[in-house]
FINUKOL-500129 format. One record per residue (C-alpha): z, x, y; chain; residue in one letter. Coordinates in steps of 0.02 Angstrom, whole numbers, padded with zeros to 5 digits. Each point is the difference from the previous one (the first is absolute). Layout:
BEGIN
<<Z; X; Y>; "A"; "A">
...
//
This chain:
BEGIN
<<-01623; -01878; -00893>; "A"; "X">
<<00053; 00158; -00001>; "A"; "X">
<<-00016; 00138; -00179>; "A"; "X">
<<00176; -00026; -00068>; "A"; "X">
<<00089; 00167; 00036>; "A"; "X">
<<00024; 00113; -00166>; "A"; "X">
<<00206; 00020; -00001>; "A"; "X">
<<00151; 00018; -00117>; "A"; "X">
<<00159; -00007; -00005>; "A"; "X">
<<00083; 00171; 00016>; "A"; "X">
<<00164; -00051; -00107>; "A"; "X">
<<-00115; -00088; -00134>; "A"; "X">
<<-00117; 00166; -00003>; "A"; "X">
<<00158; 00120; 00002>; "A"; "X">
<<00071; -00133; -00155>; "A"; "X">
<<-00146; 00015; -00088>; "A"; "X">
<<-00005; 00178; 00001>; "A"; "X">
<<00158; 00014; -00080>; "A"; "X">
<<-00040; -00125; -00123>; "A"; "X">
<<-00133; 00116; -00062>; "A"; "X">
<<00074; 00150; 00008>; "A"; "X">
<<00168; -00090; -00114>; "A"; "X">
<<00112; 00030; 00154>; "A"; "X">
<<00041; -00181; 00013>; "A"; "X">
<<00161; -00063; 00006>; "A"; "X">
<<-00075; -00140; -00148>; "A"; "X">
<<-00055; 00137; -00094>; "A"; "X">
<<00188; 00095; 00000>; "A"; "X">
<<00093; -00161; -00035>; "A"; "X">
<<00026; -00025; -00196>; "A"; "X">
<<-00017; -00171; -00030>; "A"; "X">
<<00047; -00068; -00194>; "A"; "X">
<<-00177; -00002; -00101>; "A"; "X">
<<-00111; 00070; 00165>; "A"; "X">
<<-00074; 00154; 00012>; "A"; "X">
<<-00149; 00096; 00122>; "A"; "X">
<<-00129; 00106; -00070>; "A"; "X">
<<-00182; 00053; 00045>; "A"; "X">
<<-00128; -00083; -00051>; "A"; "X">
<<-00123; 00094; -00115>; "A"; "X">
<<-00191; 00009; 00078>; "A"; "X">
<<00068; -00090; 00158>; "A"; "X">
<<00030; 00130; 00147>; "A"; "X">
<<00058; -00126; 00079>; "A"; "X">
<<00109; -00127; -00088>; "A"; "X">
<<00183; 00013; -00113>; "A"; "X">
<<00052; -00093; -00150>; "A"; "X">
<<00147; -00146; 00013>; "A"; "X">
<<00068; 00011; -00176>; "A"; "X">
<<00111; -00157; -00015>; "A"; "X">
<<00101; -00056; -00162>; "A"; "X">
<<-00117; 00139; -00097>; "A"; "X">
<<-00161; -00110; 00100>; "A"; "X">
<<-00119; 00123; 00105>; "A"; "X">
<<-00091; -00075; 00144>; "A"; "X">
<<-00112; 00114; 00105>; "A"; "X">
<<00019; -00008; 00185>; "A"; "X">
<<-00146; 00039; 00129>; "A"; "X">
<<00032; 00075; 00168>; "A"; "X">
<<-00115; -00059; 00144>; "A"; "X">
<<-00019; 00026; 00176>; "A"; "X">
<<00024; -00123; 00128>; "A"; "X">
<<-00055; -00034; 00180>; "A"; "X">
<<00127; -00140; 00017>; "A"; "X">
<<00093; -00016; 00177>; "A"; "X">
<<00194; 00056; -00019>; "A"; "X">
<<00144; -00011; 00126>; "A"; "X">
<<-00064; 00071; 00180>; "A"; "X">
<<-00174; 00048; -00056>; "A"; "X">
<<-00079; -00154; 00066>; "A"; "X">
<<-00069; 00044; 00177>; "A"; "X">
<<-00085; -00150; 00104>; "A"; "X">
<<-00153; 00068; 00091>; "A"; "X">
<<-00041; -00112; 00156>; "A"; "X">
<<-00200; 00029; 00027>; "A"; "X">
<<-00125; -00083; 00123>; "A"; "X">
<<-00100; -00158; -00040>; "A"; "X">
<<-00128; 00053; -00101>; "A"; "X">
<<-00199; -00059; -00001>; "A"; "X">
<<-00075; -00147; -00097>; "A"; "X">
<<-00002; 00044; -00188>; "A"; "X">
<<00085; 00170; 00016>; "A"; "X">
<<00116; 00001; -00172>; "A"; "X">
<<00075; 00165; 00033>; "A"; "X">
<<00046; 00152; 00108>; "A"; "X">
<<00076; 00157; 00007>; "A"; "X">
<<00175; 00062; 00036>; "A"; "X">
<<00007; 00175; 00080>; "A"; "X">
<<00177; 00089; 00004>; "A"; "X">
<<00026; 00116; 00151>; "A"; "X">
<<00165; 00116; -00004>; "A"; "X">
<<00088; -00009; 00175>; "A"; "X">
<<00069; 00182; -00014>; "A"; "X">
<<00083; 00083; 00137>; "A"; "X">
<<-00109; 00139; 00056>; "A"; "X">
<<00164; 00101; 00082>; "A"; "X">
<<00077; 00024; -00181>; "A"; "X">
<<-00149; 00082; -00078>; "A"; "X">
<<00015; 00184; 00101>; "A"; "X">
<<00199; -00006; -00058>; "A"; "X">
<<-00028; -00022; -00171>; "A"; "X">
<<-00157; 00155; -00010>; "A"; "X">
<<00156; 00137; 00020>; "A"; "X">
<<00083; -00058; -00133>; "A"; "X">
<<-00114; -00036; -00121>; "A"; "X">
<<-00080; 00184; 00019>; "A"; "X">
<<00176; 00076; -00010>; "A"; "X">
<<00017; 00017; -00182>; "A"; "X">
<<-00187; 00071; 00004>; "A"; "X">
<<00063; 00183; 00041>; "A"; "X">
<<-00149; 00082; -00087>; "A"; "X">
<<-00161; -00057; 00058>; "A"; "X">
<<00058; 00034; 00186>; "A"; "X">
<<-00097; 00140; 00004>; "A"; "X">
<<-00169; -00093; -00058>; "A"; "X">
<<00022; -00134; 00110>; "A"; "X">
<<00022; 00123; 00190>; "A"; "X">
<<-00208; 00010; 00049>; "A"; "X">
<<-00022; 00174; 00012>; "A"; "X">
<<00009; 00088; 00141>; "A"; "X">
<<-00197; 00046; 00019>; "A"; "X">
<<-00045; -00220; -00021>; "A"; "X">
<<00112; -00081; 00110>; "A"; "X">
<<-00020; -00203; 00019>; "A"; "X">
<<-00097; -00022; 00157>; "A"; "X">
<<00066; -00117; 00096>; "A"; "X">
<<-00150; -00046; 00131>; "A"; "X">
<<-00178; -00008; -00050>; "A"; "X">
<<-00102; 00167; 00030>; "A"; "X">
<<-00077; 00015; 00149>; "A"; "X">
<<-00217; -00021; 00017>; "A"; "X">
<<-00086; 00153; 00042>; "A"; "X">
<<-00096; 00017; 00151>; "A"; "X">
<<-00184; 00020; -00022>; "A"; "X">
<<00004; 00175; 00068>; "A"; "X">
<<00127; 00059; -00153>; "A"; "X">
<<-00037; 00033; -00159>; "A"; "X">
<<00032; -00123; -00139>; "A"; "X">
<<00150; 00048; -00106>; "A"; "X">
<<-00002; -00004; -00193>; "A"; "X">
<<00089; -00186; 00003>; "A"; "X">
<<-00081; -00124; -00128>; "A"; "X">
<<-00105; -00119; 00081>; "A"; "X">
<<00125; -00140; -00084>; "A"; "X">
<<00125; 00075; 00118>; "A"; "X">
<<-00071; 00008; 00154>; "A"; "X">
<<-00083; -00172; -00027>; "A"; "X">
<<00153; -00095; 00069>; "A"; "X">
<<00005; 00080; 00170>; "A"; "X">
<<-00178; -00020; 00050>; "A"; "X">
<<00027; -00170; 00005>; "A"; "X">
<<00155; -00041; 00146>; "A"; "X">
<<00066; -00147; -00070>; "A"; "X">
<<-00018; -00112; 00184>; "A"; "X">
<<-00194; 00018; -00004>; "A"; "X">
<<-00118; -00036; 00168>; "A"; "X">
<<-00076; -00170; 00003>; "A"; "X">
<<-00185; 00010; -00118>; "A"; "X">
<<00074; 00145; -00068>; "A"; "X">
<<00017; -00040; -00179>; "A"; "X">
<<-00159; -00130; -00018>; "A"; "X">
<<-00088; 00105; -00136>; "A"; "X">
<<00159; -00004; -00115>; "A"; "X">
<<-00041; -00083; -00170>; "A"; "X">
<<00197; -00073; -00040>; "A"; "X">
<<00058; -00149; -00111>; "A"; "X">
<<00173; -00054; -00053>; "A"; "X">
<<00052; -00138; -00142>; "A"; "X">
<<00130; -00155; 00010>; "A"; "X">
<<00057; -00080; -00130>; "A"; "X">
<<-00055; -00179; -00023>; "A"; "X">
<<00128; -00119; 00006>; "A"; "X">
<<00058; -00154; -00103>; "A"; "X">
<<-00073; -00115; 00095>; "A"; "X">
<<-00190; 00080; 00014>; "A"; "X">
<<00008; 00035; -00187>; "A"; "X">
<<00033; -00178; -00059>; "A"; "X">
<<-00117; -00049; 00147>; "A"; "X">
<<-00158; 00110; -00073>; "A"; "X">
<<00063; -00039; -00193>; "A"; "X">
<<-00019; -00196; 00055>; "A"; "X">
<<-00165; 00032; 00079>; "A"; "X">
<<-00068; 00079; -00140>; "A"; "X">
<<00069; -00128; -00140>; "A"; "X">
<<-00091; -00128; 00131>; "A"; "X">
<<-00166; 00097; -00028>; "A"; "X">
<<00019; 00004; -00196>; "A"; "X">
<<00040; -00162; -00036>; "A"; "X">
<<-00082; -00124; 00130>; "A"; "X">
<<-00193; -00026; 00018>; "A"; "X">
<<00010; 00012; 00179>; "A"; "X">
<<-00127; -00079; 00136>; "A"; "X">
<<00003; -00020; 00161>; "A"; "X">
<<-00105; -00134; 00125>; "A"; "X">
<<00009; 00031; 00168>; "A"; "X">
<<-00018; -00141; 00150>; "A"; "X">
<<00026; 00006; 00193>; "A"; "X">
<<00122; -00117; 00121>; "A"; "X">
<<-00058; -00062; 00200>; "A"; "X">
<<00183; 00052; 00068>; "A"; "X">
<<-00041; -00093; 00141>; "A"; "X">
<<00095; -00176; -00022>; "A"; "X">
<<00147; 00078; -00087>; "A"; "X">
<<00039; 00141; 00169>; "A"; "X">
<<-00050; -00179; 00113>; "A"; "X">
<<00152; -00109; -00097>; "A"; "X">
<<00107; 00164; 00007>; "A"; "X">
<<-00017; 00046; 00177>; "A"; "X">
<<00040; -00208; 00042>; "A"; "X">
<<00146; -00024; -00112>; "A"; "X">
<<00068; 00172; 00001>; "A"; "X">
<<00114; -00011; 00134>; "A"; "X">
<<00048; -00192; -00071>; "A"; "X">
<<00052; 00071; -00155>; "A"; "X">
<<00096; 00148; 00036>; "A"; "X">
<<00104; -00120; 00132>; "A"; "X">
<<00025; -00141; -00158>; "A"; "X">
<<00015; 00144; -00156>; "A"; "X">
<<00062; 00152; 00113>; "A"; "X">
<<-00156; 00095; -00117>; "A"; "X">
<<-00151; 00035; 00051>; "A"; "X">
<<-00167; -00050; -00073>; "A"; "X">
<<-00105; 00117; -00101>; "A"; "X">
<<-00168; -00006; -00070>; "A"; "X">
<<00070; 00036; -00191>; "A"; "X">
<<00111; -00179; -00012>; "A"; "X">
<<-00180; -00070; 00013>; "A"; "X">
<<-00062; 00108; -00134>; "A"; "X">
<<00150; -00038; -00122>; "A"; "X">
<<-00031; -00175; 00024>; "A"; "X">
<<-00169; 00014; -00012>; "A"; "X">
<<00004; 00058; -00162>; "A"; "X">
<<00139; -00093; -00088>; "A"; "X">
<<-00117; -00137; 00064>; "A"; "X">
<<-00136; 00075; -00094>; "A"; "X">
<<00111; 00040; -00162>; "A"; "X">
<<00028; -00214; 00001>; "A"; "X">
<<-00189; -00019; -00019>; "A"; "X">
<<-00022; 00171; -00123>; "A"; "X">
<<00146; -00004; -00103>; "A"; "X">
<<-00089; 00128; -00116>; "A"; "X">
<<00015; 00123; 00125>; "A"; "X">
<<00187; -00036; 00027>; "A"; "X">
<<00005; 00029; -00199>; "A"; "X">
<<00018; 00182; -00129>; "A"; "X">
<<-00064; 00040; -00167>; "A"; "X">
<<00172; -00002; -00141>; "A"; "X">
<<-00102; 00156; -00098>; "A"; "X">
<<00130; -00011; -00113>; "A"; "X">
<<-00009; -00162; -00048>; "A"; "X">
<<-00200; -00033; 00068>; "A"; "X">
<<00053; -00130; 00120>; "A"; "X">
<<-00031; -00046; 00147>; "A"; "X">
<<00145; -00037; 00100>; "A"; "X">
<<-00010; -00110; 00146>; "A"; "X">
<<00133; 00000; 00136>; "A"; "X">
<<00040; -00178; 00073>; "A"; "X">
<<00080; 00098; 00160>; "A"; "X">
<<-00064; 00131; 00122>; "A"; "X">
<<00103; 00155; 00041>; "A"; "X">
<<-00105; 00102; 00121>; "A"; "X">
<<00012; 00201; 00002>; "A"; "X">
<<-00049; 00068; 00170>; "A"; "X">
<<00003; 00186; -00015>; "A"; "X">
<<00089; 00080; 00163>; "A"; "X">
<<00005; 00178; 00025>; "A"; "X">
<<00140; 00112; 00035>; "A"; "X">
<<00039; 00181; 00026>; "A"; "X">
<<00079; 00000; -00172>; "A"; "X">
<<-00169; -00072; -00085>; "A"; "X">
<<-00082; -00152; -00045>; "A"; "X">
<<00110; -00136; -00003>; "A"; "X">
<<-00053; -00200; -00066>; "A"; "X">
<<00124; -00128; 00030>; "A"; "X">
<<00001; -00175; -00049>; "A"; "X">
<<-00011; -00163; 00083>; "A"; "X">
<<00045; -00128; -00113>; "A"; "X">
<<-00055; -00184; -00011>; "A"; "X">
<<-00130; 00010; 00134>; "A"; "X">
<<-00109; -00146; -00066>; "A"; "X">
<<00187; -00104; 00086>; "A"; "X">
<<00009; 00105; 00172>; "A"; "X">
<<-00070; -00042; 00148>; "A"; "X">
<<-00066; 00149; 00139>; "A"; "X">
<<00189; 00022; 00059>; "A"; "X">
<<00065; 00021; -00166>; "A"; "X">
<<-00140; 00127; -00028>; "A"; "X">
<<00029; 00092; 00158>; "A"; "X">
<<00184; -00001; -00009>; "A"; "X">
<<00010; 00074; -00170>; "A"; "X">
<<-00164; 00152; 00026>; "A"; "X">
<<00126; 00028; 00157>; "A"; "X">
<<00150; 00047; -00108>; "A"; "X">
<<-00081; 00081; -00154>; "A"; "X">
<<-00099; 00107; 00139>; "A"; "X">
<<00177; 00043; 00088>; "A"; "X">
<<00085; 00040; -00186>; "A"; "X">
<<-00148; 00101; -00053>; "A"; "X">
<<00015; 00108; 00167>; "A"; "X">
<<00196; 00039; -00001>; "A"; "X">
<<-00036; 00004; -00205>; "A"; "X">
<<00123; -00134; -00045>; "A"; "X">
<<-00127; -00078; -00117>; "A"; "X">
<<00082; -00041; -00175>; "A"; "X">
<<-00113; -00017; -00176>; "A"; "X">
<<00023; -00151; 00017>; "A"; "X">
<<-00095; -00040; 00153>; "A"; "X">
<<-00140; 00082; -00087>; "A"; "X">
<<00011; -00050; -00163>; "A"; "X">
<<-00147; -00137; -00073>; "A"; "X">
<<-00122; -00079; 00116>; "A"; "X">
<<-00167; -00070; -00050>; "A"; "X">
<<-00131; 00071; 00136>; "A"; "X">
<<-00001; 00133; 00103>; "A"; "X">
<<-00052; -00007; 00193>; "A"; "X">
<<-00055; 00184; 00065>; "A"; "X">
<<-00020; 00042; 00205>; "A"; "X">
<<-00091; 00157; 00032>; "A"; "X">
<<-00047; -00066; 00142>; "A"; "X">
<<00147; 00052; 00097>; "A"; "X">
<<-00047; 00198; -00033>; "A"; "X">
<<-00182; -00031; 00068>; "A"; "X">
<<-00076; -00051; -00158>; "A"; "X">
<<-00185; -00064; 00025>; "A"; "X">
<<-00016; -00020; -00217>; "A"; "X">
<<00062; 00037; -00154>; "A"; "X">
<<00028; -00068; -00183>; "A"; "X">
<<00165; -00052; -00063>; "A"; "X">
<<00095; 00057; -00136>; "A"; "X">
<<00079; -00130; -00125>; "A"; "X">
<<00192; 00012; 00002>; "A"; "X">
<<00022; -00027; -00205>; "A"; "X">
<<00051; -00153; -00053>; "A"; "X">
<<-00093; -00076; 00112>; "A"; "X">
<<-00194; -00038; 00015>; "A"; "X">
<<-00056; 00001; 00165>; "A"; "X">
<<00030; 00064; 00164>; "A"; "X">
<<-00033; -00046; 00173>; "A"; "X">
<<-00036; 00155; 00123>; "A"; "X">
<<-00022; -00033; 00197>; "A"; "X">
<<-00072; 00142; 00096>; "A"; "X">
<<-00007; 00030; 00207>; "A"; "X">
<<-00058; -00122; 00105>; "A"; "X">
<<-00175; 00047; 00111>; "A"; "X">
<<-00111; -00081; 00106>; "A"; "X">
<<-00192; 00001; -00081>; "A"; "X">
<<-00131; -00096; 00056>; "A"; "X">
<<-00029; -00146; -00114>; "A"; "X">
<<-00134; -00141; -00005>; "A"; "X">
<<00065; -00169; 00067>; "A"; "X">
<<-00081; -00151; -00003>; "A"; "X">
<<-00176; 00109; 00038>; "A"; "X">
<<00081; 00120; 00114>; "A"; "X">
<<00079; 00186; 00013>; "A"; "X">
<<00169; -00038; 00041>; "A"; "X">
<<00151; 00137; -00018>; "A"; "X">
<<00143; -00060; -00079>; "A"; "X">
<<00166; 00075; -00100>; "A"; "X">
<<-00035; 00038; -00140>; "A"; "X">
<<00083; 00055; -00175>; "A"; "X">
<<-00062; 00052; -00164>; "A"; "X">
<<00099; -00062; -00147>; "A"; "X">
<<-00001; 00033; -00188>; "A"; "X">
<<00065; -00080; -00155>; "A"; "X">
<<00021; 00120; -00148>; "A"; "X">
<<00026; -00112; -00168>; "A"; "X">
<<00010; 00054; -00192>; "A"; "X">
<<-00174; -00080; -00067>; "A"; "X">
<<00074; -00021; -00170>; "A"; "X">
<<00083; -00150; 00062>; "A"; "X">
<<-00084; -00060; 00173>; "A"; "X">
<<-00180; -00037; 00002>; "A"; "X">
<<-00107; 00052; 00160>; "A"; "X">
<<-00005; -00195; 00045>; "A"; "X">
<<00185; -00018; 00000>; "A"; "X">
<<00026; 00165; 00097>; "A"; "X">
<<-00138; -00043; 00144>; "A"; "X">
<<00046; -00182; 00025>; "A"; "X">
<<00209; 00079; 00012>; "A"; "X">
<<-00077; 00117; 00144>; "A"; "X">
<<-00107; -00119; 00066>; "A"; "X">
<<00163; -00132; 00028>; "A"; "X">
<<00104; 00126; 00075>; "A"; "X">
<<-00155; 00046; 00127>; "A"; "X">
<<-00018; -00169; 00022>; "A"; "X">
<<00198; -00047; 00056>; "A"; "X">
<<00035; 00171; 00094>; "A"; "X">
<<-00182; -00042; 00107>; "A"; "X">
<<00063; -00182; 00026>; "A"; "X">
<<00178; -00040; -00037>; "A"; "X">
<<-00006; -00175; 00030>; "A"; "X">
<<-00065; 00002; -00180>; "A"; "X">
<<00167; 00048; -00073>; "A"; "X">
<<00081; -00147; 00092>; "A"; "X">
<<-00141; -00124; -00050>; "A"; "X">
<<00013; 00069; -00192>; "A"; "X">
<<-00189; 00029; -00005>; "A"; "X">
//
């Protein structure tokens, strides 16, 4: 939503300025028993005297939208949670009309013509001075004018490595209500985080065998996070406290009998978290078909508020920029959040043995004023245990 736009009516302002003033037609007009006058201690207000009855009349201003003052601004789709923006008006000038208009405006300016010719001794240079060779004497210049031309502007590779430069951007909408989010998240939740790790091994196996199956059936292909979104509304069934947020207004506890899943997905705008809603009722097709479209919407930036609006966990991939570890942040409402990092082969013990095997580290971040550390291990623990095995999701166990 958008800061409403501060405009008014130029007929109401240029009305209202002759109502003050006493130029108004009203005021001219005799009318049986009326009359105008100022009112005393009120700059700005008159007297109505009416059948020998005085009423006092305030003036006030008024941002209300009048005739052709109403302007619809069309802007992009904004982020999740982003309330408001701002509108920057850029005049379109001609640049060709500005060197007709400089004659005539300095025509009627006869006498400073004499002040504003550079004498003849200072002319405007019009190329920068040239550098002195070593073998000449330096002239009397300022060093703040001769500091320009030492350095050409097209400088030799390694040339300028010692320079010591910065430069400042402003941060936009969407990074400021990202950080003010983060930080409310740090404030007001107790946060925790347990940490587990997953054998990739049977989940790449099923992929690799049903991939090409279920692109030819779906027309999608398979990914690894449709397992992990199922995993976990899954888990959310046995934890509903996790699935759950504290009401701190009312000191409830609110628990959600559905499971909208946030999976953060990043774009060159930002951070953005869309929604997939109902997931406890989808099956891995459903899954895959909608991360497919949010993930095409986020990258041409088509996504609306409302595909970002609510959800009740939050699913968080580093793992596609390299990650190895890391904690998750809460995204407020909510109390916990999954993160998924890279995937590496380690060397693990396996029945007795050194085997290597995929492996990747995940982490469940949860507010510990509502979720105990049972509740949040045995939620991690289930979604290890259906991502390692997912005959376990179809089994229910």
């Amino acid at each position: 939503m958008l800061s409403r736009s501060r405009c008014v009516s130029r007929a109401f302002s240029r009305s209202l300025s002759a109502f003050q003033k006493g130029n108004c037609p009203l005021g001219r007009r005799s009318l049986p028993g009326v009359s105008l006058c100022q009112g005393p201690g009120y700059p700005n207000s008159r007297k109505v005297v009416i059948n020998n009855s005085v009423f006092s009349v305030r003036f006030f201003r008024t941002t209300a939208v009048c005739k052709d003052d109403l302007v619809t601004v069309k802007t992009p789709a904004f982020a999740e949670s982003v309330t408001e923006g701002d509108v920057r008006w850029e005049k379109a000038a001609p640049a060709k009309a500005k060197p007709a208009e400089a004659p005539a405006a300095a025509a009627p300016k006869a006498e400073p013509t004499a002040a504003a010719v550079p004498p003849p001794a200072a002319p405007i240079p019009t190329q920068m001075p040239p550098v002195p060779s070593p073998s000449q004497p330096p002239s009397g210049k300022p060093v703040s004018a001769v500091k320009p031309t030492v350095t050409p502007p097209l400088a030799e590779p390694g040339a300028g490595k010692g320079l010591r430069s910065e430069h400042r951007e402003k941060m936009n909408r969407m990074r400021q209500r990202i950080a003010q989010r983060l930080k409310e998240a740090q404030n007001t939740c107790a946060m925790l985080t347990t940490f587990n790790e997953i054998d990739m091994s049977n989940i790449q196996e099923m992929r690799a065998r049903h991939k090409e199956a279920f692109l030819k059936k779906h027309n999608l292909k398979l990914g690894f996070m449709s397992a992990f979104v199922k995993a976990s509304a899954f888990a959310l069934q046995e934890q509903p406290v996790v699935n759950a947020v504290i009401d701190d207004t009312t000191k409830e506890v609110v628990y959600r009998d559905y499971i909208d899943i946030s999976v953060a997905v990043a774009t060159p705008r930002g951070l953005v978290v869309p929604v997939i809603r109902n997931v406890e009722a989808m099956n891995f097709a459903d899954i895959e078909r909608t991360i497919t479209e949010l993930g095409e919407k986020a990258r041409k930036n088509e996504l609306a508020i409302e595909d970002m609006d609510g959800g009740t966990f939050t699913i968080s991939n580093g793992g596609v920029f390299g990650s190895l570890f890391g904690t998750p942040i809460i995204n407020p409402p909510q109390s916990a959040i999954l993160g998924m990092h890279g995937i590496f082969d380690r060397p693990v013990a396996i029945g007795g043995k050194v085997e290597v095997r995929p492996m990747m580290y995940v982490a469940l971040t949860y507010d510990h004023r509502l979720i105990d550390g049972r509740e949040a291990v045995t939620f991690l623990r289930k979604i290890k245990a259906a991502v390692e095995d997912p005959r376990v999701l179809l089994l229910d166990l």
